[in-house]
MDAnalysis code that builds the backbone (N, CA, C; Angstrom):
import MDAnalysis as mda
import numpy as np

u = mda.Universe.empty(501, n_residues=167, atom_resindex=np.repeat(np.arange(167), 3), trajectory=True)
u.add_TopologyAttr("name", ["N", "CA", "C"] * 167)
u.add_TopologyAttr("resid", np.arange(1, 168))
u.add_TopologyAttr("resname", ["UNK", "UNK", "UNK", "UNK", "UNK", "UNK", "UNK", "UNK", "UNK", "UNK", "UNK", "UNK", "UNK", "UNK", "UNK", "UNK", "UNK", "UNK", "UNK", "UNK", "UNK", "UNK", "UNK", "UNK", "UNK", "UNK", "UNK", "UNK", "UNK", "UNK", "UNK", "UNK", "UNK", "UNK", "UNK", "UNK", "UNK", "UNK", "UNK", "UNK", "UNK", "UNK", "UNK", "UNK", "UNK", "UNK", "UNK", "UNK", "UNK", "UNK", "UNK", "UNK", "UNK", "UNK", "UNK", "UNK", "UNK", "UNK", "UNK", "UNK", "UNK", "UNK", "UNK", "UNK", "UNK", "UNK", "UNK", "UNK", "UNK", "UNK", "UNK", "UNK", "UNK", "UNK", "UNK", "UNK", "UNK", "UNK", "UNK", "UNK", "UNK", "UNK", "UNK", "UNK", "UNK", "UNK", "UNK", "UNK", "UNK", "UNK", "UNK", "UNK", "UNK", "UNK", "UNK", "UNK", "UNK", "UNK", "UNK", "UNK", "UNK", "UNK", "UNK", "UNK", "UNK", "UNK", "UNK", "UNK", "UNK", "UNK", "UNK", "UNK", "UNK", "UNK", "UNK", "UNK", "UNK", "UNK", "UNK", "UNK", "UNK", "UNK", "UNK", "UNK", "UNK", "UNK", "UNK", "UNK", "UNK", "UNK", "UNK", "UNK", "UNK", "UNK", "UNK", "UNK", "UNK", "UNK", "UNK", "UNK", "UNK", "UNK", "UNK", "UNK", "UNK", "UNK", "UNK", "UNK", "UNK", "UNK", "UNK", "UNK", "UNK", "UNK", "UNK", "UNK", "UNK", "UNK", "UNK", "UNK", "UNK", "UNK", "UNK", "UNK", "UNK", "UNK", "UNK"])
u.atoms.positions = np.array([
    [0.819, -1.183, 0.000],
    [0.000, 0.000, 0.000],
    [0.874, 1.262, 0.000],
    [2.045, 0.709, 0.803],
    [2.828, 2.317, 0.575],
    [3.490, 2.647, -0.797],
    [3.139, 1.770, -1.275],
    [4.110, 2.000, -2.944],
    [3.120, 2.645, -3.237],
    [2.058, 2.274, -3.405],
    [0.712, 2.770, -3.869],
    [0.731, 4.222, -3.498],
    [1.161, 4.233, -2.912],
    [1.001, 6.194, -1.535],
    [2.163, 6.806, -2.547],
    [3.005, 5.686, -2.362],
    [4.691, 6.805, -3.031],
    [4.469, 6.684, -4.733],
    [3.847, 6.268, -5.231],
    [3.422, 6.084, -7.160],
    [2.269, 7.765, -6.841],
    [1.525, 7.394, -6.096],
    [0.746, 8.924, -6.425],
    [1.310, 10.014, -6.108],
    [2.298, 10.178, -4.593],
    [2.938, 11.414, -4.316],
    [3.577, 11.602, -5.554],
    [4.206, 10.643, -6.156],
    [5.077, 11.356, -7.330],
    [4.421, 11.790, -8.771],
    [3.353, 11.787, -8.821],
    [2.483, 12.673, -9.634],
    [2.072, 13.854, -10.041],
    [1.849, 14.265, -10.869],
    [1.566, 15.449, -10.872],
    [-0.002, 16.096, -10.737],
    [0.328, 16.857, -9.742],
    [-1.559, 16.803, -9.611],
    [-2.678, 16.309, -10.280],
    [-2.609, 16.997, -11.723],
    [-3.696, 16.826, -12.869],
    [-3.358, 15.651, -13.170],
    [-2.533, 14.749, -12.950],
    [-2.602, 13.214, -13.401],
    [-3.045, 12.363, -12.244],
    [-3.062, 12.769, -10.850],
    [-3.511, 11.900, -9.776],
    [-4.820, 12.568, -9.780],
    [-5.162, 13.869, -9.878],
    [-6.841, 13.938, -10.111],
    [-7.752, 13.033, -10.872],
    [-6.805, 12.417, -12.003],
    [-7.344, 11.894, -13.453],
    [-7.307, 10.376, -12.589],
    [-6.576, 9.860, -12.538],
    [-6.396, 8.455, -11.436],
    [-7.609, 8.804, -10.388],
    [-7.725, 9.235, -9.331],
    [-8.519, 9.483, -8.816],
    [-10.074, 9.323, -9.293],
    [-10.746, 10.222, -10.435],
    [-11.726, 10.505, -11.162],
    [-11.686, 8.763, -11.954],
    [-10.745, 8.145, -12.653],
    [-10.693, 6.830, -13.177],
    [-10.638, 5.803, -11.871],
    [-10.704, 6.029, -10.747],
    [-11.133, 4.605, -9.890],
    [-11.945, 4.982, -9.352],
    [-12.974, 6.326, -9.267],
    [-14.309, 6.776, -8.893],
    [-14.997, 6.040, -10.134],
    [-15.129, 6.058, -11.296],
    [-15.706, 5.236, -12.409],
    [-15.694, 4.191, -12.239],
    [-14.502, 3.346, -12.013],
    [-14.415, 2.252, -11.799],
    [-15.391, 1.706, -10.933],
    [-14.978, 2.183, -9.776],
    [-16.106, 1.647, -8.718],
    [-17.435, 1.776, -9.282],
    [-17.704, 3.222, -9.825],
    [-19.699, 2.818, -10.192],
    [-19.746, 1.965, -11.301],
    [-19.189, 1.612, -12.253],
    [-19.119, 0.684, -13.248],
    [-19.324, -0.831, -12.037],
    [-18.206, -1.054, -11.662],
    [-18.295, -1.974, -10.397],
    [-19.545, -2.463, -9.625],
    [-19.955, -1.094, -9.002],
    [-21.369, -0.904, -8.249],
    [-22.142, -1.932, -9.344],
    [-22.898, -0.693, -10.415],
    [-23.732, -1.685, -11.397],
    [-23.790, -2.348, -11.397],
    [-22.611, -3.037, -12.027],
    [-22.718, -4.475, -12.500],
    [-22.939, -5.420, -11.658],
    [-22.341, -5.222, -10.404],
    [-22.871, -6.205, -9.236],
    [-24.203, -5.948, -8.592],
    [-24.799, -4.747, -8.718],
    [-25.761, -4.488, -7.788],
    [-26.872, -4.183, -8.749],
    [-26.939, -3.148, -9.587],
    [-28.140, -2.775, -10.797],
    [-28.640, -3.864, -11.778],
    [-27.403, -4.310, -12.212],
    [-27.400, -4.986, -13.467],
    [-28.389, -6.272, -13.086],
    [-27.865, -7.192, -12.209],
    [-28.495, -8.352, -11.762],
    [-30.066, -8.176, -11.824],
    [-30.268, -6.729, -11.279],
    [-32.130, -6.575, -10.520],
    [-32.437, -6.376, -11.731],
    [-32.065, -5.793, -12.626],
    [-32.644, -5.152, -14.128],
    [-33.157, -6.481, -15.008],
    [-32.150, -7.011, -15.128],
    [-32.432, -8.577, -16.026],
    [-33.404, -9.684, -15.284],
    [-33.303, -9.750, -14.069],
    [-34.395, -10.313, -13.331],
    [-35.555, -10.110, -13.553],
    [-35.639, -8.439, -13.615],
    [-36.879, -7.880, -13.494],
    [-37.734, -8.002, -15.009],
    [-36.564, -8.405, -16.033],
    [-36.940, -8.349, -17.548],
    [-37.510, -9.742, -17.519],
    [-36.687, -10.897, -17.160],
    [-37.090, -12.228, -16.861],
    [-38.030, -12.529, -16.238],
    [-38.288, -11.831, -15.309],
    [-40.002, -11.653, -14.812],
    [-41.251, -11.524, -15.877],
    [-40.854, -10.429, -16.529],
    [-41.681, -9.747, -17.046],
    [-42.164, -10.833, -17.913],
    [-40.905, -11.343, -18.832],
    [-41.215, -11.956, -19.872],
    [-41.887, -13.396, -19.604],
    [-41.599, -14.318, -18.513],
    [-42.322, -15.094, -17.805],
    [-44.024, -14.814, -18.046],
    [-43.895, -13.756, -17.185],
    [-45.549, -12.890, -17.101],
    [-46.518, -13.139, -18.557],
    [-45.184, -12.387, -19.466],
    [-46.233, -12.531, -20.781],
    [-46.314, -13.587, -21.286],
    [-45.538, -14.719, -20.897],
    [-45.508, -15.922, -21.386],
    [-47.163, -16.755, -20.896],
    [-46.743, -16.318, -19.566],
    [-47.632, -17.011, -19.205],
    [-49.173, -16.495, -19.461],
    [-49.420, -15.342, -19.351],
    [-50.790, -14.689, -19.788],
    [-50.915, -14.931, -20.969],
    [-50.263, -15.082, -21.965],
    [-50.317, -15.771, -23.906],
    [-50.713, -17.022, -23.611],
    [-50.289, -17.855, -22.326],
    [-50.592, -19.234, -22.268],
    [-52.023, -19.229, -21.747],
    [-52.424, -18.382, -20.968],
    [-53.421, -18.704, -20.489],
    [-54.722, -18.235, -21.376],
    [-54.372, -17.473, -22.048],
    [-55.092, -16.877, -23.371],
    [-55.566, -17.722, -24.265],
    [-54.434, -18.727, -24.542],
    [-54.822, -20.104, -25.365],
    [-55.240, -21.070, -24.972],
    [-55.004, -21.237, -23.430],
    [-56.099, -21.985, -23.094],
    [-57.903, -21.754, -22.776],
    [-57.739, -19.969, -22.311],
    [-59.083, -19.935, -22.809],
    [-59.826, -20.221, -23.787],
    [-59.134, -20.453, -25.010],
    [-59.369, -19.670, -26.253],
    [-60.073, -21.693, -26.649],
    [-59.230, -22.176, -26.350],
    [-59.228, -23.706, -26.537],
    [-59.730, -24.846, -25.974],
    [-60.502, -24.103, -24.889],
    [-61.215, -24.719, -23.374],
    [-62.495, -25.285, -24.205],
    [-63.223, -24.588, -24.457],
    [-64.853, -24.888, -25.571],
    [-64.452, -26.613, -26.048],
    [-63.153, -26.520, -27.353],
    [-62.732, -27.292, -27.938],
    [-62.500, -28.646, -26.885],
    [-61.457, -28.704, -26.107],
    [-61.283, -30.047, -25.302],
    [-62.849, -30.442, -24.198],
    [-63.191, -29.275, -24.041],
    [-64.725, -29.885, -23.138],
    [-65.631, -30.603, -24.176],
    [-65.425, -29.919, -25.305],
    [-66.251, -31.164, -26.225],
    [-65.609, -31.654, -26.888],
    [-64.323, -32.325, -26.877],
    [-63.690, -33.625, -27.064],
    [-64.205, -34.291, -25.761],
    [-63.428, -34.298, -24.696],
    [-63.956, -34.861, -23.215],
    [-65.594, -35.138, -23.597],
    [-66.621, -34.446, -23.999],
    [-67.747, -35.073, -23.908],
    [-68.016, -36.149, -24.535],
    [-67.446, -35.864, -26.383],
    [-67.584, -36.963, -26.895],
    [-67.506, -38.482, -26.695],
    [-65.742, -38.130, -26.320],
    [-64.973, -39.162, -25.813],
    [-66.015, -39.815, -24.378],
    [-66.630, -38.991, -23.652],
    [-66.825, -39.166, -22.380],
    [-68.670, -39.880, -22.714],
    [-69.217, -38.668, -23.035],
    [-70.884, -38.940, -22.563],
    [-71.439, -40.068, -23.898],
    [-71.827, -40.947, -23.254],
    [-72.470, -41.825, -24.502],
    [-73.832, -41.848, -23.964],
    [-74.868, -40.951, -24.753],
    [-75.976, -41.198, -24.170],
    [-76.323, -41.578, -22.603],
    [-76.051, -39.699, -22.207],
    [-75.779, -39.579, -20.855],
    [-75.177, -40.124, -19.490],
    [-74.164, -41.027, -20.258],
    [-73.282, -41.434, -19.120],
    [-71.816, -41.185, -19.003],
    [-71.136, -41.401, -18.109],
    [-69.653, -40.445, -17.558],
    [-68.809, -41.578, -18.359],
    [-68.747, -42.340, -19.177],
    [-67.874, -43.368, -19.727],
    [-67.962, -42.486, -21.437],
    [-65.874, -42.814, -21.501],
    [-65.535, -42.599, -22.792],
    [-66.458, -43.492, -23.602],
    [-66.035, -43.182, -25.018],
    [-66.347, -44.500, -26.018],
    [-64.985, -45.400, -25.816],
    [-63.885, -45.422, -25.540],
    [-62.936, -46.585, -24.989],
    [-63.544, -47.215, -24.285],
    [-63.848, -46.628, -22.799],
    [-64.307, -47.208, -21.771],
    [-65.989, -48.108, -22.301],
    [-66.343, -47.559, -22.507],
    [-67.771, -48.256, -23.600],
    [-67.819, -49.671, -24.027],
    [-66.785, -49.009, -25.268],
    [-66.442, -50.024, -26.118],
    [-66.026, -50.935, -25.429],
    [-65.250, -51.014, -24.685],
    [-64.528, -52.144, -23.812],
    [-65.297, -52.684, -22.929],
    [-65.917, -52.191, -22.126],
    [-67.255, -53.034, -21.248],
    [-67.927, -53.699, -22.043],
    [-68.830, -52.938, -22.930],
    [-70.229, -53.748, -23.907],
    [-69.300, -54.913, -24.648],
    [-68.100, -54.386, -24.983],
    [-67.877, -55.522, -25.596],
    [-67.512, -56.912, -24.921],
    [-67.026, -56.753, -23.736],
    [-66.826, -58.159, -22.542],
    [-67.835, -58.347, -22.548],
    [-68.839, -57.396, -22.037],
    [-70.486, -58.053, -21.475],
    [-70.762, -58.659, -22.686],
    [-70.749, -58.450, -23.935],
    [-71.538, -58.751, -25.100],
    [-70.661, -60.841, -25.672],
    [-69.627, -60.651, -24.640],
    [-68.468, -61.517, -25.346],
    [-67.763, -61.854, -26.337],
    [-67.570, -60.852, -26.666],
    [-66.115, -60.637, -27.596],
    [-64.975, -59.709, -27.039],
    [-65.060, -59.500, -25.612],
    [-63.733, -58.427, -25.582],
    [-62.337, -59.369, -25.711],
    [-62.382, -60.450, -25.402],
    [-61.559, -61.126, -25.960],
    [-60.583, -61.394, -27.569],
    [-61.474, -60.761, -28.029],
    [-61.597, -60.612, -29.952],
    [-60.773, -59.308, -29.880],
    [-61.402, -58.373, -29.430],
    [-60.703, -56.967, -29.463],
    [-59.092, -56.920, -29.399],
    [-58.820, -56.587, -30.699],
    [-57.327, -56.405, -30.309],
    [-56.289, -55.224, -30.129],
    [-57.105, -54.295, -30.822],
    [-56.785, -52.825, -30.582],
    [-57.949, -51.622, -30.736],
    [-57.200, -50.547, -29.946],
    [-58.373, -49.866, -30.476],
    [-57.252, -48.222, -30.308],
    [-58.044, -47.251, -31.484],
    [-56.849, -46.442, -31.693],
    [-58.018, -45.207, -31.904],
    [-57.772, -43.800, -32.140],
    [-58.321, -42.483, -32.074],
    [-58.279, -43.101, -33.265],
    [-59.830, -41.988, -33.876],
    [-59.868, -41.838, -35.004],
    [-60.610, -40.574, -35.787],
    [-60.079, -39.628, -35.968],
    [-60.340, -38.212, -36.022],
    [-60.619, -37.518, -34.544],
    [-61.352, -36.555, -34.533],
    [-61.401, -35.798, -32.958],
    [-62.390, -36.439, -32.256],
    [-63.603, -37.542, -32.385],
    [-64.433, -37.812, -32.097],
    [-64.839, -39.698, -32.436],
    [-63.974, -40.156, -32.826],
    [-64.176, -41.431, -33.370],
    [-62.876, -42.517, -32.219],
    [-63.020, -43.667, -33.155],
    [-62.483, -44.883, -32.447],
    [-62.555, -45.966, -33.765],
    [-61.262, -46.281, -33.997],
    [-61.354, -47.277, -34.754],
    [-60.803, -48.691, -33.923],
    [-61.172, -50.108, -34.242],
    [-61.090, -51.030, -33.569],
    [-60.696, -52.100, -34.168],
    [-60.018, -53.279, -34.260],
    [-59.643, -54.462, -35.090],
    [-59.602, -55.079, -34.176],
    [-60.842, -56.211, -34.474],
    [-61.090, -57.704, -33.588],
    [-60.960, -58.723, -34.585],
    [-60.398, -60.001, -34.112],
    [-60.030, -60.970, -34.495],
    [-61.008, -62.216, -34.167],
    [-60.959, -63.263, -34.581],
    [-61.666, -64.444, -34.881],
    [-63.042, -64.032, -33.328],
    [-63.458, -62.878, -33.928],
    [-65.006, -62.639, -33.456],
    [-66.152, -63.286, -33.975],
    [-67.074, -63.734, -33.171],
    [-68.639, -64.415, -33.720],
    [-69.324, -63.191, -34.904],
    [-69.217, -63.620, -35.625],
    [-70.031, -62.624, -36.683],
    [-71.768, -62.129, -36.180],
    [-72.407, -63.039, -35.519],
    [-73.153, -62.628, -34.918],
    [-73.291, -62.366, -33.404],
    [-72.531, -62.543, -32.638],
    [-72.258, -61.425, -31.781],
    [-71.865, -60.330, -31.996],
    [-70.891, -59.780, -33.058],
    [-70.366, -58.445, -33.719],
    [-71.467, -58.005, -33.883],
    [-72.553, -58.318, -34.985],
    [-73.495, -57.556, -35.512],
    [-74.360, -57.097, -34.222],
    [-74.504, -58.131, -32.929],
    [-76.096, -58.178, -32.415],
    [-75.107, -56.693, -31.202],
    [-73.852, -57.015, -31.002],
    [-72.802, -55.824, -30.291],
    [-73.097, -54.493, -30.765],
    [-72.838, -54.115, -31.946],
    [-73.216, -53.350, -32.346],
    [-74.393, -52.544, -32.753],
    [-75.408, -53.362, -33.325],
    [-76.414, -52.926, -33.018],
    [-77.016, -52.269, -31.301],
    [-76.642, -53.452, -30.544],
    [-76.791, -52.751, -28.936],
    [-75.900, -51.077, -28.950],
    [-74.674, -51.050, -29.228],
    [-74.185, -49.812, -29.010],
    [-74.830, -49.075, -29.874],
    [-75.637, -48.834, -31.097],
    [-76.321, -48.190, -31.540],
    [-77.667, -47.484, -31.450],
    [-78.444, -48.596, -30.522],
    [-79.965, -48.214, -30.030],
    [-79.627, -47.817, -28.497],
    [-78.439, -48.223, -27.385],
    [-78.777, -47.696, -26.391],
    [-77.848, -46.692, -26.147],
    [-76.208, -46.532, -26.999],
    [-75.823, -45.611, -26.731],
    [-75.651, -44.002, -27.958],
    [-76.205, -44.485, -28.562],
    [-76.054, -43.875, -29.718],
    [-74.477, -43.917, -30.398],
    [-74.027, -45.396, -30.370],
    [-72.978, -44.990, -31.186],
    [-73.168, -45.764, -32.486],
    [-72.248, -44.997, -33.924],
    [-72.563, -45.368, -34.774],
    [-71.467, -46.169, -35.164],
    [-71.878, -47.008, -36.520],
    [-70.450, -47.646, -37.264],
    [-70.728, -46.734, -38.386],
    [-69.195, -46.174, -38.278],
    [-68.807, -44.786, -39.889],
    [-68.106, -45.853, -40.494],
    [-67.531, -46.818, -40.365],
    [-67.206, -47.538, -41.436],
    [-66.652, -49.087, -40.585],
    [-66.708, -50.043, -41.677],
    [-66.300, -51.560, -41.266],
    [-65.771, -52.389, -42.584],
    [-64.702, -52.767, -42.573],
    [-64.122, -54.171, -43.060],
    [-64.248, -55.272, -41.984],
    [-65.221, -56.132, -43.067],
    [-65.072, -57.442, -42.069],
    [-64.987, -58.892, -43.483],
    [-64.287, -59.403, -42.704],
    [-63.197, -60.865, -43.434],
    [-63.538, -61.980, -42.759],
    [-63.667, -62.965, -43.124],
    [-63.539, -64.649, -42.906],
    [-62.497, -64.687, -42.377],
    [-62.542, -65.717, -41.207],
    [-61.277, -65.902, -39.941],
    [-60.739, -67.202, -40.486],
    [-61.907, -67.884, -41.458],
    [-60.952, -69.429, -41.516],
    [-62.281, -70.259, -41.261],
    [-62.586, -70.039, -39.641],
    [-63.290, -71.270, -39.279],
    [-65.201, -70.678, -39.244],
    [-65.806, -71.231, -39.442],
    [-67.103, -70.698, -40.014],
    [-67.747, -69.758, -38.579],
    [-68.761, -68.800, -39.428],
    [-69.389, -68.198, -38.347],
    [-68.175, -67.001, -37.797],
    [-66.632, -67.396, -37.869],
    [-66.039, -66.193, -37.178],
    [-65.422, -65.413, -38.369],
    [-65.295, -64.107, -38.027],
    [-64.671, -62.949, -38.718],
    [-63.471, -62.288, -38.301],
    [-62.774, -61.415, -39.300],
    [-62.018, -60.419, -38.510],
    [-62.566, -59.343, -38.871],
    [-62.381, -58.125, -38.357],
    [-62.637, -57.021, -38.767],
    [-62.359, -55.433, -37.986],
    [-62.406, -54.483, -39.578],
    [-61.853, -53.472, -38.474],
    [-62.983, -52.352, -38.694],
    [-63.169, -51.508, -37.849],
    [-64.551, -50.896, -37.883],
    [-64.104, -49.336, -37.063],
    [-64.676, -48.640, -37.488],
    [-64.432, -47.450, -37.037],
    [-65.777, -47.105, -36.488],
    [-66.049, -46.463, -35.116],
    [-67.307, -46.378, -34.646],
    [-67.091, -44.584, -34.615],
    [-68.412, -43.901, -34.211],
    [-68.241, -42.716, -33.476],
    [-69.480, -42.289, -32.819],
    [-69.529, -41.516, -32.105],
    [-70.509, -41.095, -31.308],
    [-71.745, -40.553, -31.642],
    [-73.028, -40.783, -31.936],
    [-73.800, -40.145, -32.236],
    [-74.190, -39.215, -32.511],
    [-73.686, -38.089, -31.306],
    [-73.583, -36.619, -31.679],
    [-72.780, -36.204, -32.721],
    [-71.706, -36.833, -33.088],
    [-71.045, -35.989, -33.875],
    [-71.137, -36.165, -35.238],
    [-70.991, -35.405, -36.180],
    [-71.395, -35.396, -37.340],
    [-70.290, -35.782, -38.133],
    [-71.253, -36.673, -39.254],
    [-69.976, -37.911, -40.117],
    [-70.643, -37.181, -41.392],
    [-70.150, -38.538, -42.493],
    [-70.438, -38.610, -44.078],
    [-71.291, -38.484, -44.051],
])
């Protein structure tokens, strides 16, 4: 520190004023950056959070209508709290073929397509018909094939919900 003392005594005024005035800068440059700078960008990162999130919530208003009536479709079959999955999959055990069922996949915003295997051709038909008179669901389309052994089929069938509007 005393070198430091004896480097400025040997100065000439107007150059240790200038030293002086250049580590007064220093320090508020200093200050800032440790103390301003941090709160400033925070406060921007806030912000932008904020609008993020109010744009998000905007689109979910905007999109709420839309999934409550997916959820219904999917959900109300002639006033009850069961998808058409959930549906399909009960009536079809009760009916005896859930065993047959081998997949079942979305099919547009409101549908269900299904591929059952060595199913009773007339249990399929008398199945379906039941999901048609008590829940209102429809068949929008069906391939059905000979399994081999008589009386059974395969087939793949796309059902959808009554309410919603097809071909």
């Amino acid at each position: 520190m005393n070198a430091l003392r004896d480097w400025l005594a040997g100065l000439a005024p107007r150059e240790r004023n200038l030293v002086y005035l250049a580590g007064g800068l220093a320090a508020i440059a200093l200050a800032y950056l440790v103390l301003v700078l941090p709160l400033t960008t925070a406060a921007a990162r806030r912000e932008a959070r904020i609008e993020q999130k109010t744009a998000d919530l905007a689109w979910m208003r905007q999109v709420a209508p839309q999934v409550a009536a997916a959820a219904a479709v999917g959900g109300a079959a002639a006033g009850s709290e069961e998808s058409l999955v959930v549906l399909v999959d009960r009536t079809g055990r009760e009916a005896g073929i859930g065993s047959a069922i081998r997949d079942q996949s979305p099919s547009g915003d409101l549908g269900l397509r299904l591929r059952l295997e060595s199913a009773s051709f007339d249990v399929l038909v008398a199945w379906l018909a039941s999901l048609q008179q008590q829940y209102g669901v429809r068949v929008d389309a069906a391939t059905i094939d000979a399994a081999g052994s008589p009386g059974l089929v395969n087939a793949s069938i796309t059902l959808t919900h009554g309410t919603s509007s097809g071909p």
